[in-house]
ZAMARGU-4260 file (C-alpha; in steps of 0.2 Angstrom, whole numbers, plus 5000, padded with zeros to 4 digits):
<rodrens>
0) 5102/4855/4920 | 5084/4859/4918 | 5079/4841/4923 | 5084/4847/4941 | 5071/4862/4941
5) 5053/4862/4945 | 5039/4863/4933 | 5031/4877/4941 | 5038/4889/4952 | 5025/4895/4969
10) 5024/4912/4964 | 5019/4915/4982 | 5033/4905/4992 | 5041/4915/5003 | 5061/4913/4999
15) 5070/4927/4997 | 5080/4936/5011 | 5077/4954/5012 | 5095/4956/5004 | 5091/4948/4989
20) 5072/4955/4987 | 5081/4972/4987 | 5094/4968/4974 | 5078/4961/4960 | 5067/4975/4966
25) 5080/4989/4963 | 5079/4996/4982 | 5088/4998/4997 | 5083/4985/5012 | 5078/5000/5023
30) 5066/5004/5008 | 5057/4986/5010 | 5058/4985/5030 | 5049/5002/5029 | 5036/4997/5020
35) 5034/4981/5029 | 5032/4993/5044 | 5018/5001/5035 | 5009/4986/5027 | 5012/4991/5009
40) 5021/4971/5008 | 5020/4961/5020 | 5035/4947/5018 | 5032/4929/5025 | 5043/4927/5041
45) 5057/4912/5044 | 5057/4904/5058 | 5068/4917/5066 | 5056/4930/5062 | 5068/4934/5045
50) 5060/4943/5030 | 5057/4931/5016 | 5049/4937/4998 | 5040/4930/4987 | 5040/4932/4968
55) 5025/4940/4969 | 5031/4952/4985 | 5045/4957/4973 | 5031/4961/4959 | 5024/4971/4972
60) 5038/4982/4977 | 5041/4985/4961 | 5022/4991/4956 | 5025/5002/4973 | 5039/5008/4966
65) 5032/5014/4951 | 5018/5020/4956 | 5031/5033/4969 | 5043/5035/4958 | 5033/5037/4938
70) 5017/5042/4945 | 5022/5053/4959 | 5009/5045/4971 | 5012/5047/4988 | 5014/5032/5002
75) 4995/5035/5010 | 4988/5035/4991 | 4998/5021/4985 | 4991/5010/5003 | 4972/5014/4996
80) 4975/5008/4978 | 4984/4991/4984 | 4969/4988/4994 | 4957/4993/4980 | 4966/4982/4969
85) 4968/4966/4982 | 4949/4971/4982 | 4943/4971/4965 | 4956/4954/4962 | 4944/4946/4977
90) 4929/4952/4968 | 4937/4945/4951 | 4939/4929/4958 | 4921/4925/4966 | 4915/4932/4950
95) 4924/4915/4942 | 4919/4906/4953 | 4902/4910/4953 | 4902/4908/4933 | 4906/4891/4934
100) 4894/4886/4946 | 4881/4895/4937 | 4886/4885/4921 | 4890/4868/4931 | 4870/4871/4937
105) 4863/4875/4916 | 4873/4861/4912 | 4861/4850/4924 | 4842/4846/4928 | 4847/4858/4943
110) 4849/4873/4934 | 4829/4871/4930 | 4824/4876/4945 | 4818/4892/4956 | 4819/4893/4974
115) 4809/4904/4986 | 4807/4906/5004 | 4790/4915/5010 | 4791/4927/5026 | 4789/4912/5036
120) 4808/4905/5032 | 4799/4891/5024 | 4809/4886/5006 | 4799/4879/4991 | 4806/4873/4975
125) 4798/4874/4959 | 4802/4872/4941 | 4807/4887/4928 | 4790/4889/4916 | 4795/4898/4898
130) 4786/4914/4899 | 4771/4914/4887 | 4770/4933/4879 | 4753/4937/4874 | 4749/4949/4860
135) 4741/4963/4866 | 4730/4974/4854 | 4730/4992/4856 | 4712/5000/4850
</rodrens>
């Protein structure tokens, strides 16, 4: 029966109906449409203009909840720490992608080299030099 499944699921396909989302997020419907209304999560729309959550919605609406329910956090403060968190993911990830370009650039004759631009706009390219450190006596 396994044969028939996917090997990976799309954590971020939109495919459960707002019925089912409630049911594996432990809340009522209304609970979800009112957060939709407020842009705590946001479901993918069929072509209808029906509600459809993702895995990753439904992650979501649980983190929400907890964050209500265990941690007594209000809807306003729970709307800034979602955003700060989307932020810092976004930050996360163009951190990882600047490591490997940074290390995809070491890794070559291109990661020698030092650009500048002058006041002008004009660009010159030069090569890295090791610094030379000189001893300096003290008298």
């Amino acid at each position: 029966m396994s044969d028939n499944l996917p090997d990976r699921f799309d954590v971020d396909a939109p495919v459960f109906v707002i019925s089912v989302a409630a049911q594996l997020a432990d809340m009522h419907p209304q609970t979800l449409r009112g957060y939709d209304r407020l842009g705590l999560v946001v479901p993918g729309r069929a072509r209808g203009r029906g509600r459809r959550y993702s895995l990753r919605d439904i992650a979501k609406l649980r983190h929400v909840q907890h964050l209500s329910q265990n941690e007594g956090i209000n809807l306003e403060g729970i709307r800034r720490i979602l955003a700060l968190e989307a932020e810092l993911e976004a930050v996360r990830d163009q951190l990882y992608r600047l490591t490997e370009i940074v290390g995809r650039l070491q890794a070559t004759d291109q990661g020698a080299r030092v650009f500048t631009a002058a006041q002008s706009g004009q660009v010159h390219m030069g090569r890295v030099r090791p610094k030379v450190v000189r001893a300096i006596t003290v008298r």
